[in-house]
KOLDRENBA-690168 format. One record per residue: residue number from 1; residue in three letters; x, z, y of N, C-alpha, C in turn. Coordinates in steps of 0.2 Angstrom, whole numbers. Each point is the difference from the previous one (the first is absolute). Layout:
<recs>
[rec NUM; ALA; [X; Z; Y]; [X; Z; Y]; [X; Z; Y]]
...
</recs>
This chain:
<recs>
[rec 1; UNK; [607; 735; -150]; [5; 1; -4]; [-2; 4; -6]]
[rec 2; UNK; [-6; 5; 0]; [-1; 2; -4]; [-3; -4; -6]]
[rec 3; UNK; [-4; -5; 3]; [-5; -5; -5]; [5; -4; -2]]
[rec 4; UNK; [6; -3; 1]; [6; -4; -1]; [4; 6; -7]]
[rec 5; UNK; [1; 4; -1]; [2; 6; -4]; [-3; 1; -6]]
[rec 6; UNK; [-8; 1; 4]; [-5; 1; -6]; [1; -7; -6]]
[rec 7; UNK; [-1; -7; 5]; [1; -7; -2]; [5; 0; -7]]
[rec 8; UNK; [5; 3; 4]; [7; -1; -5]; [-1; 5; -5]]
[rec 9; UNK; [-1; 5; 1]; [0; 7; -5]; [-4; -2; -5]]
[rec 10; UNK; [-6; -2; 3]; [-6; -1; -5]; [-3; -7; -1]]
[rec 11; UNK; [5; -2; -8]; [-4; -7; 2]; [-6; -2; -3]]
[rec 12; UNK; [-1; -5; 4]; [-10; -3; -5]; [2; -2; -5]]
[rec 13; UNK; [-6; 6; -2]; [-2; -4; -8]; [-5; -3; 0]]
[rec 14; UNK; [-6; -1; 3]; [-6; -4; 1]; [0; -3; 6]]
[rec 15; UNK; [-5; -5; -2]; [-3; -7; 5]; [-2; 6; 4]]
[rec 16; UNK; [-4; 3; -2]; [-3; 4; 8]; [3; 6; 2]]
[rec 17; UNK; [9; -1; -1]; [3; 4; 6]; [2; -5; 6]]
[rec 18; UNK; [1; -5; -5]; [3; -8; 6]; [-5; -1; 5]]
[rec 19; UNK; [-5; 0; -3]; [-5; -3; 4]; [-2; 6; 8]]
[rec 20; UNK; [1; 6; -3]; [0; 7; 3]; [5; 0; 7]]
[rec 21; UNK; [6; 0; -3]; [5; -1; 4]; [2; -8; 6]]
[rec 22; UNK; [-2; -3; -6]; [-3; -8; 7]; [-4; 2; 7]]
[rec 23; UNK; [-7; 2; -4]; [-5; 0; 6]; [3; 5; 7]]
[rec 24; UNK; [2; 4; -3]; [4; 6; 4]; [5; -2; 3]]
[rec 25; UNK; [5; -4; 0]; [5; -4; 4]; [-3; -4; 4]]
[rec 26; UNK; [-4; -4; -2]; [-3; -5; 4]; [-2; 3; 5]]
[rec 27; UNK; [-7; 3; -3]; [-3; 3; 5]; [3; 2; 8]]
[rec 28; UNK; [7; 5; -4]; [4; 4; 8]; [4; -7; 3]]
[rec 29; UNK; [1; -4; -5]; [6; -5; 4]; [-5; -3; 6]]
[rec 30; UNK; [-7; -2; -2]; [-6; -1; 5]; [-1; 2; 3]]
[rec 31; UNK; [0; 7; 4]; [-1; 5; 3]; [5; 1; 4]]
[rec 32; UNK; [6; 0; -1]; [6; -1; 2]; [1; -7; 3]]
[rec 33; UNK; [-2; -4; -2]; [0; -7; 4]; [-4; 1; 6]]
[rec 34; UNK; [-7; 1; -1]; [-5; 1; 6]; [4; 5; 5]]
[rec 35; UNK; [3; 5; -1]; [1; 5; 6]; [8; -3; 3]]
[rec 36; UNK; [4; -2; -3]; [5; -3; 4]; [-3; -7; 3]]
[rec 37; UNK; [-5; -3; -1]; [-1; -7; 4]; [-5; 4; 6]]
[rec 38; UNK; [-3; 4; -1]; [-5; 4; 5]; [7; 3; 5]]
[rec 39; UNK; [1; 2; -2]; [9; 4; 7]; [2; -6; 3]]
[rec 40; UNK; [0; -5; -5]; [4; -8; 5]; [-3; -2; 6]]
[rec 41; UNK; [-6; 2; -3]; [-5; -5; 6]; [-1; 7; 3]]
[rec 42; UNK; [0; 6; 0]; [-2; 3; 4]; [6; 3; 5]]
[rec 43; UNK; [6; -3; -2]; [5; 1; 4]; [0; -7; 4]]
[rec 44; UNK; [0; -5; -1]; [-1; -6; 2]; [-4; 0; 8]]
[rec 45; UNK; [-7; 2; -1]; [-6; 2; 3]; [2; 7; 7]]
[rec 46; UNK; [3; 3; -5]; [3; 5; 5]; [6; -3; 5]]
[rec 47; UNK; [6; 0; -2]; [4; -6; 5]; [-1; -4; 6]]
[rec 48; UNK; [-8; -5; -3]; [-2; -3; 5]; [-3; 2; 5]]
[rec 49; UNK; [-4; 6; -4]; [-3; 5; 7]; [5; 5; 4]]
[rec 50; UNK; [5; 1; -2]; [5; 2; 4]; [3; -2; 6]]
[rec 51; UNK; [2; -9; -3]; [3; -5; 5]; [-5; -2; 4]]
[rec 52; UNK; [-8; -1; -1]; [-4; -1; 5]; [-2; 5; 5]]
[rec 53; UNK; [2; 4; -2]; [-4; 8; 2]; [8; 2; 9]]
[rec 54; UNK; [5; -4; -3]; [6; 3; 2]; [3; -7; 5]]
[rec 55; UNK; [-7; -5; 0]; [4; -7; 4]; [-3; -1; 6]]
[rec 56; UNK; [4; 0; 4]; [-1; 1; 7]; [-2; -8; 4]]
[rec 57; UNK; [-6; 2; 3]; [-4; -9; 5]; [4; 1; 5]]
[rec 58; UNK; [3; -5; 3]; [0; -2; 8]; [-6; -2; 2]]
[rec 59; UNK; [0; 3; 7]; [-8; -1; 4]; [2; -3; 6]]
[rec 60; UNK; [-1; -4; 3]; [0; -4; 7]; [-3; 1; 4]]
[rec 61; UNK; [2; 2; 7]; [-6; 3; 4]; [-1; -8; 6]]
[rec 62; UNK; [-4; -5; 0]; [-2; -4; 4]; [-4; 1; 5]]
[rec 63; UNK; [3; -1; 5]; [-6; 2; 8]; [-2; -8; 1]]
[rec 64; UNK; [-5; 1; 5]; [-3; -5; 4]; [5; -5; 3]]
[rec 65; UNK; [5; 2; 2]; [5; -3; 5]; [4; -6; -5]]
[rec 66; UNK; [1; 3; -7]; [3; -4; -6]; [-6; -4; -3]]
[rec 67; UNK; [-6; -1; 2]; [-3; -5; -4]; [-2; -4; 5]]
[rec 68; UNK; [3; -1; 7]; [-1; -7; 5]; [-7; 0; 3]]
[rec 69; UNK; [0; -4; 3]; [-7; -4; 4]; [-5; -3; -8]]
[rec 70; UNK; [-7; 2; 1]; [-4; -2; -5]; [0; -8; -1]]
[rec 71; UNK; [-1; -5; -4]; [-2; -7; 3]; [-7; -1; 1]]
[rec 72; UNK; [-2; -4; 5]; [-4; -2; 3]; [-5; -3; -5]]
[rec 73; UNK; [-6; 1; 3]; [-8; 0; -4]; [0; -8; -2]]
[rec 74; UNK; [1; -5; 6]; [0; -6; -2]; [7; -5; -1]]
[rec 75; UNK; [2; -2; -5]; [5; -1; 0]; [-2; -9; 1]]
[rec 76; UNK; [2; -1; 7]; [-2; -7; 3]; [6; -3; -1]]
[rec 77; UNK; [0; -5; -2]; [8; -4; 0]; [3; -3; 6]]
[rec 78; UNK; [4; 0; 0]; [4; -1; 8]; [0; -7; 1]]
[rec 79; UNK; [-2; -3; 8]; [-2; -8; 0]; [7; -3; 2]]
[rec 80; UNK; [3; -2; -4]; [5; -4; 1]; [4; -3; 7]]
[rec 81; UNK; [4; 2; 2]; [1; -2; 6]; [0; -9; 1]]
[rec 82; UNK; [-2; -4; 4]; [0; -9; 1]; [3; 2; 8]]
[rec 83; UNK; [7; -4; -3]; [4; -6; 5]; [-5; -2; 5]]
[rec 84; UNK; [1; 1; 4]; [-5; -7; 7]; [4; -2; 3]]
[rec 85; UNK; [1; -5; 1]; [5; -6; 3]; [-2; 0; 7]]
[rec 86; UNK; [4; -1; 3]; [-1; 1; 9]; [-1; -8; 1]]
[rec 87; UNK; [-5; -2; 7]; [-2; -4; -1]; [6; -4; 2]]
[rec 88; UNK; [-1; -8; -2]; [7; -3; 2]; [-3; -3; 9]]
[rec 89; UNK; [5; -2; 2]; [-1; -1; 7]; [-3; -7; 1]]
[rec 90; UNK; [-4; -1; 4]; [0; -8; 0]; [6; -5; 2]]
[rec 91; UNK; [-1; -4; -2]; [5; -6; 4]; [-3; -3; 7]]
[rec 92; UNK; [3; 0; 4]; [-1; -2; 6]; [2; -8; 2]]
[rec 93; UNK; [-2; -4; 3]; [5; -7; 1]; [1; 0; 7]]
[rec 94; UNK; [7; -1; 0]; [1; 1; 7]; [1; -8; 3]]
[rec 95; UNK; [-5; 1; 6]; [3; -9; 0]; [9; -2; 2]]
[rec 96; UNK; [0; -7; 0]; [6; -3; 1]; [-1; -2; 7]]
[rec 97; UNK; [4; 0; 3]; [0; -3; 7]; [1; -6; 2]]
[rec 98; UNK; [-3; -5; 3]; [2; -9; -2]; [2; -1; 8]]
[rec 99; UNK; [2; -5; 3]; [5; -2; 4]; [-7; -4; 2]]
[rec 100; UNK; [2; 0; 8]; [-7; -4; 2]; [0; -6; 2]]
[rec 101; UNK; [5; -4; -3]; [1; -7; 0]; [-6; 0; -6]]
[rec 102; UNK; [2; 0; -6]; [-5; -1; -5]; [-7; 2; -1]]
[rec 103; UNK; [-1; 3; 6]; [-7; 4; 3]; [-5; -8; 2]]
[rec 104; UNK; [-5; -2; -2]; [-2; -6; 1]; [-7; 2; 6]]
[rec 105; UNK; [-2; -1; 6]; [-1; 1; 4]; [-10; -3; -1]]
[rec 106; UNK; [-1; -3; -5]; [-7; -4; 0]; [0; 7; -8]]
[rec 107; UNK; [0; 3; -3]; [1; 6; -4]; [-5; 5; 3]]
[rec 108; UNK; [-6; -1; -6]; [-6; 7; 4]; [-1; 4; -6]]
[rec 109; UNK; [-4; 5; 3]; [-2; 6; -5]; [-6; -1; -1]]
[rec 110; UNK; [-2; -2; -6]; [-8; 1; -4]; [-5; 7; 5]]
[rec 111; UNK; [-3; 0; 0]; [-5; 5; 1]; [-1; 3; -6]]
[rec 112; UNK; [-7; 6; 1]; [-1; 2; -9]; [-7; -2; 0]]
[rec 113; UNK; [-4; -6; 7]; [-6; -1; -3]; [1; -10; -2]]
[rec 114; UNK; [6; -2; 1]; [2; -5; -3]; [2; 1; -8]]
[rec 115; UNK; [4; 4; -1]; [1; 3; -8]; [-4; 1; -4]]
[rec 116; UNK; [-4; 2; 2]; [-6; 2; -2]; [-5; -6; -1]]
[rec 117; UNK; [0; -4; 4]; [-3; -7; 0]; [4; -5; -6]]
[rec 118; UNK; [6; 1; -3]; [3; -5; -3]; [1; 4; -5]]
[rec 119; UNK; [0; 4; -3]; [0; 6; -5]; [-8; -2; -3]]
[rec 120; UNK; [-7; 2; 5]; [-6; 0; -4]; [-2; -6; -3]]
[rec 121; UNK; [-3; -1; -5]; [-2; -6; -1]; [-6; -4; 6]]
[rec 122; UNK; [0; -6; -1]; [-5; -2; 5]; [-5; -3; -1]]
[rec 123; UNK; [-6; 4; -1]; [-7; 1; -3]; [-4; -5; 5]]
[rec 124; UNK; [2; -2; 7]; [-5; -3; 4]; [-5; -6; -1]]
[rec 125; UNK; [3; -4; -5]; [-2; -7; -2]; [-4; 1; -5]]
[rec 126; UNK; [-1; 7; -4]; [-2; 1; -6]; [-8; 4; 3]]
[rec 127; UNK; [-5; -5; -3]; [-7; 5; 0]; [-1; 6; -4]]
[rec 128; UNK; [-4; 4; 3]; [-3; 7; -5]; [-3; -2; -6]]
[rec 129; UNK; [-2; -6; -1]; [-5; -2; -4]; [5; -3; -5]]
[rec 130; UNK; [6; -3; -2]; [8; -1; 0]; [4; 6; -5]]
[rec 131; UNK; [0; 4; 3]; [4; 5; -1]; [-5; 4; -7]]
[rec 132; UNK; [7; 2; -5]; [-2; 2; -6]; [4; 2; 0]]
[rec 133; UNK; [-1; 7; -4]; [3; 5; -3]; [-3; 2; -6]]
[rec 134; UNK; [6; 0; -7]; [-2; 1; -5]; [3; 6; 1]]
[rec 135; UNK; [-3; 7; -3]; [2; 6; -2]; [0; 0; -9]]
[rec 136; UNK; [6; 4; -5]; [0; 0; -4]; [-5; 3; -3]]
[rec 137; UNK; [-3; -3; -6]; [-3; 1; -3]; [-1; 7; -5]]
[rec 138; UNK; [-6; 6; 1]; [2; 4; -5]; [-6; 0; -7]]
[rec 139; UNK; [5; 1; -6]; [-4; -2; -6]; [-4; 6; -1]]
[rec 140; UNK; [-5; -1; -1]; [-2; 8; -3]; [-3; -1; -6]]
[rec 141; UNK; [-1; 3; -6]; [0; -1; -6]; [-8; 3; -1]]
[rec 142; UNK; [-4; -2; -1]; [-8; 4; 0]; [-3; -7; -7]]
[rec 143; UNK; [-3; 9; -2]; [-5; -4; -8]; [-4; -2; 1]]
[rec 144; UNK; [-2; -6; 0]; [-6; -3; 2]; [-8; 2; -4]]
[rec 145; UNK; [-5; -1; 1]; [-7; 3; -2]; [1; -2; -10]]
[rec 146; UNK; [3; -7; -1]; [1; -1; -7]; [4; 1; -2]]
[rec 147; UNK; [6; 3; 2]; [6; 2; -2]; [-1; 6; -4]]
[rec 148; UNK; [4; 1; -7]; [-1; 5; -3]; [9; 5; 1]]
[rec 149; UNK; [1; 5; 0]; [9; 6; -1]; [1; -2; -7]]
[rec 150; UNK; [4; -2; 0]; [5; 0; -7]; [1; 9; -2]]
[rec 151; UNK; [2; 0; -5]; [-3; 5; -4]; [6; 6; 3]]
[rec 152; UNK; [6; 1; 2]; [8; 3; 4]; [-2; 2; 8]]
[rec 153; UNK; [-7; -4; 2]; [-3; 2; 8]; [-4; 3; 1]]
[rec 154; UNK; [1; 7; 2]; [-4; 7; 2]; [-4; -3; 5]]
[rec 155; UNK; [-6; -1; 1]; [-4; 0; 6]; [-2; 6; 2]]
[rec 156; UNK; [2; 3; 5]; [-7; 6; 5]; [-6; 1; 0]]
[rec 157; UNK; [-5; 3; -4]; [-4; -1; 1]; [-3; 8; 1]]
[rec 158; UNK; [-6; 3; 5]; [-3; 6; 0]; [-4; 3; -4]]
[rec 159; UNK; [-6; -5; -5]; [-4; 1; -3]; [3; -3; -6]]
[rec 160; UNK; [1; 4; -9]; [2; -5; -4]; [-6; -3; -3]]
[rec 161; UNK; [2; -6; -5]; [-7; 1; -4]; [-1; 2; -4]]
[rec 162; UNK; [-9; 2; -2]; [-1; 3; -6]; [-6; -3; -4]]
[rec 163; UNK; [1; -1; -5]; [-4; -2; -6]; [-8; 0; 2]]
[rec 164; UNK; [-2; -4; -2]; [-9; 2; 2]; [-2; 3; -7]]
[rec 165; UNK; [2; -3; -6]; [-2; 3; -6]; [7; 5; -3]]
[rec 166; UNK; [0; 3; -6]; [1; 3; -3]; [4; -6; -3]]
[rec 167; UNK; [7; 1; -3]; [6; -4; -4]; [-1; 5; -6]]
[rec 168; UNK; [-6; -5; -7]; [1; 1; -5]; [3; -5; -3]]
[rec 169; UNK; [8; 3; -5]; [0; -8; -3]; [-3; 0; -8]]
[rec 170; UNK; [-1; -4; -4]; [1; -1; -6]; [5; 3; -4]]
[rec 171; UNK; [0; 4; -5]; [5; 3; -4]; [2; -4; -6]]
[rec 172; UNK; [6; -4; 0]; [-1; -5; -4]; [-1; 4; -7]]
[rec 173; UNK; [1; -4; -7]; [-4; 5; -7]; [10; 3; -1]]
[rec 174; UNK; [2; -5; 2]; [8; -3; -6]; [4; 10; 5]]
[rec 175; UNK; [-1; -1; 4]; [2; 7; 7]; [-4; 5; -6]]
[rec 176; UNK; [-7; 0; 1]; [-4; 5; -2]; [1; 2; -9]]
[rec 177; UNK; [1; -4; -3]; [3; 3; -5]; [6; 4; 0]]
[rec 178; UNK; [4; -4; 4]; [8; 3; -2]; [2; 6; 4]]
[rec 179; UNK; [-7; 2; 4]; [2; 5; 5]; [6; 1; 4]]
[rec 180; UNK; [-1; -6; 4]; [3; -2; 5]; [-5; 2; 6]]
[rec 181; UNK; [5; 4; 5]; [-4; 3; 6]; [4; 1; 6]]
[rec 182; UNK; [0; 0; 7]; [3; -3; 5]; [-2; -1; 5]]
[rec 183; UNK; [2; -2; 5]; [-1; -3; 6]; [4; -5; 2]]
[rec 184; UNK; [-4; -4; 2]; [4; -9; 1]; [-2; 0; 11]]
[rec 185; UNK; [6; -2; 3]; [2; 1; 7]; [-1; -6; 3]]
[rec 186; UNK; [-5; -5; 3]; [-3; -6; 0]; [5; 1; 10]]
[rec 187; UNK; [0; -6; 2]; [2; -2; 8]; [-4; -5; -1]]
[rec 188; UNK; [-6; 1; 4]; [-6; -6; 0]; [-1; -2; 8]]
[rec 189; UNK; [0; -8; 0]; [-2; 0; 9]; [-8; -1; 3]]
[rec 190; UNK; [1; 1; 1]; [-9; 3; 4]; [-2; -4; 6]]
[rec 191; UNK; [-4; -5; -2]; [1; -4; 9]; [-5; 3; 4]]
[rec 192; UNK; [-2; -3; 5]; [-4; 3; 7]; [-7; -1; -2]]
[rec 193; UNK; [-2; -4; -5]; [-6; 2; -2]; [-1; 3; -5]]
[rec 194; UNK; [4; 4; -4]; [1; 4; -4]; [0; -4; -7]]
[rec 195; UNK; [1; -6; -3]; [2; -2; -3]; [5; 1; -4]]
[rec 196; UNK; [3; 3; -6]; [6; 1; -4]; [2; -9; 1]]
[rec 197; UNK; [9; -2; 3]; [1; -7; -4]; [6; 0; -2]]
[rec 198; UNK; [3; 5; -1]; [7; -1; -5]; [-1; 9; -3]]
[rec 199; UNK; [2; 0; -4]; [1; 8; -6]; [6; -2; -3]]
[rec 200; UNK; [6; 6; 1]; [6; 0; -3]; [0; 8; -3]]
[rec 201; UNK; [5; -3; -4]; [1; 8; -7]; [6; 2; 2]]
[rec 202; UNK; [0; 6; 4]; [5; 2; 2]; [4; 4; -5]]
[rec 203; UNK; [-5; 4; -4]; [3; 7; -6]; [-6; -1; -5]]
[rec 204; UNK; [2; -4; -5]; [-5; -1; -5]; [3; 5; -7]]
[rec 205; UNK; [-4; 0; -6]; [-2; 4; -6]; [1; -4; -6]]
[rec 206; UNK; [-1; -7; 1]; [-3; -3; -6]; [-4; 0; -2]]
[rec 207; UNK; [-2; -4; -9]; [-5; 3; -3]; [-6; -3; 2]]
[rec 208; UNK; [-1; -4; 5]; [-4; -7; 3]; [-3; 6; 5]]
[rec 209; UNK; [2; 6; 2]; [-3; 3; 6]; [2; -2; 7]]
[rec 210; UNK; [5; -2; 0]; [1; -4; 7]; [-4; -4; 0]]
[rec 211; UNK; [-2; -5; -4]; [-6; -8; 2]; [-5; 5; 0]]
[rec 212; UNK; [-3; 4; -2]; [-5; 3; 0]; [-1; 2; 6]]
[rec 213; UNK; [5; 5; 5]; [0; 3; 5]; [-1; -7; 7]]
[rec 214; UNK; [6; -5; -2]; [-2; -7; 4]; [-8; -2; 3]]
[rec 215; UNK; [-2; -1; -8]; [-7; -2; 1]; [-6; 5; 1]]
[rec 216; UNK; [1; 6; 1]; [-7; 6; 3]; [3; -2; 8]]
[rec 217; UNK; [7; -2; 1]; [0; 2; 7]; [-4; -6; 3]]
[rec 218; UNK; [4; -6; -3]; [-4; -6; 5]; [-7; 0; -1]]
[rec 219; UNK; [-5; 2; -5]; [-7; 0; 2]; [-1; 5; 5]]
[rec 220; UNK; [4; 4; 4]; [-5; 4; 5]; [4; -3; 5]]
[rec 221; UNK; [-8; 3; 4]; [2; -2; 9]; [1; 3; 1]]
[rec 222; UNK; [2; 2; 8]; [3; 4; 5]; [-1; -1; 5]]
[rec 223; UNK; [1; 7; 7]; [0; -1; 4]; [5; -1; 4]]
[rec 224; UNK; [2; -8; 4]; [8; 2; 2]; [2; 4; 5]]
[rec 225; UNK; [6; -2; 0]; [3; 7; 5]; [-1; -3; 7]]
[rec 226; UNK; [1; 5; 5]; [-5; -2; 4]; [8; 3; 6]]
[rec 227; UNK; [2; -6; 3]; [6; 1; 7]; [-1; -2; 6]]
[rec 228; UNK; [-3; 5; 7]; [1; -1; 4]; [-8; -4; 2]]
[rec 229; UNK; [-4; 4; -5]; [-10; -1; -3]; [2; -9; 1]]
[rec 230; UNK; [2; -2; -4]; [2; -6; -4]; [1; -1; -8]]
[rec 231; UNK; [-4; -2; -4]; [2; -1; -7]; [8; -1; 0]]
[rec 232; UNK; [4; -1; -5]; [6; 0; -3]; [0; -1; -6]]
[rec 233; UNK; [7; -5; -2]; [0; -1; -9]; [6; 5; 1]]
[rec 234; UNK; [1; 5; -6]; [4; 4; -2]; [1; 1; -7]]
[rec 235; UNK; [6; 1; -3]; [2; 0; -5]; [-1; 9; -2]]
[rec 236; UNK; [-1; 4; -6]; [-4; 5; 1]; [3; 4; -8]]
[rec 237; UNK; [3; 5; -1]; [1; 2; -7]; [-8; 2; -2]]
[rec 238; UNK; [2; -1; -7]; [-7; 2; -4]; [3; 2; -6]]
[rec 239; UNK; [-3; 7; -1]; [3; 1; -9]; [-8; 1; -4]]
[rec 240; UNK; [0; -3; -5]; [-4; 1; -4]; [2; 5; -7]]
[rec 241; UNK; [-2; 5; -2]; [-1; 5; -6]; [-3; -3; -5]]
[rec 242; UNK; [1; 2; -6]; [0; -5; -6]; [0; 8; -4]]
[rec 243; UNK; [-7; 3; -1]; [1; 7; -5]; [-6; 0; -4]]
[rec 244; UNK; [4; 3; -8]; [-6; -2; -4]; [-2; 8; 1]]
[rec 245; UNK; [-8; -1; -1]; [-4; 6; -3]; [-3; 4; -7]]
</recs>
């Protein structure tokens, strides 16, 4: 009230009474704003710790007897009860009673070494030398010594085979320029005398390193695989590497 007085009583005459009296308002109107926003929050703050300080837990007291029988360690499923039918009774034939006028008196009972005689076939007439019996035929499906496995049939074998020399191929130039490098996955079949006579490109590169890989393999020999100390043709993976130095 009193700087409000001074204001009035004494007016400015210079820029730097205004600028005087400016800073001075602000400044407290600032200081004034921070302490009422500091009491909000600090009343606010307060309150809530009052009403938490002041709120009361319900507590439950559970015994043993309230939480039942534990469940069991295996929970097995229950085997479904099945209906079983009682057996049915058999049918019995009861005879009929005939009148012995229609009773025929020349009327006899078979034996069971007669039935038996009229039942079996009658072999007497027929010689041992005669008698033929075809039993069904069973196929058995076996490769024969020049038979070769199509390339989808896994043969067994103990021993596989191995290379007698070392698989270097050729690097072709058009590959070794362009620095092209790899490994080409050949399925080659291997007969019993260790002969290469089919090569298939399972995972090839390009780059003419497949043919190259083809042809190192078919010049070498091998030893076959050996099942049951018997030779075998076997179909066989083979990867050859393709790396430049």
């Amino acid at each position: 009230m009193i700087d409000i007085l001074r204001a009035e009583h004494f007016p400015l005459k210079k820029e730097s009474d205004l600028k005087f009296f400016y800073q001075k308002y602000a400044r407290n109107a600032l200081i004034l704003a921070v302490v009422i926003h500091g009491i909000a929050v600090g009343v606010y703050w307060g309150v809530n710790y009052i009403q938490e300080m002041n709120r009361q837990y319900a507590t439950r007291i559970v015994t043993y007897a309230d939480l039942g029988p534990p469940p069991a360690l295996t929970d097995a499923p229950e085997m479904p009860e099945v209906p079983i039918e009682a057996p049915s009774k058999p049918v019995i034939g009861i005879p009929e009673p005939v009148d012995d006028a229609e009773v025929s008196a020349e009327m006899t009972i078979a034996t069971q070494t007669e039935m038996s005689q009229s039942i079996a076939p009658v072999l007497q007439d027929i010689d041992e030398g005669d008698l033929i019996i075809e039993a069904p035929k069973e196929e058995n499906i076996v490769i024969g010594d020049e038979a070769l496995p199509p390339s989808d049939v896994f043969i067994p074998y103990e021993t596989p085979p191995v290379p007698i020399k070392p698989i270097i191929p050729n690097y072709p130039e058009m590959a070794r320029m362009a620095g092209v490098e790899g490994m080409v996955i050949l399925l080659v079949l291997i007969d019993k005398d260790g002969t290469v006579r089919d090569v298939q490109v399972r995972k090839g590169i390009g780059a003419g390193l497949d043919e190259a890989a083809v042809e190192a393999v078919k010049k070498i020999p091998w030893t076959p695989a050996i099942q049951n100390s018997r030779p075998v043709a076997v179909w066989m993976s083979v990867p050859v590497r393709f790396r430049l130095r």
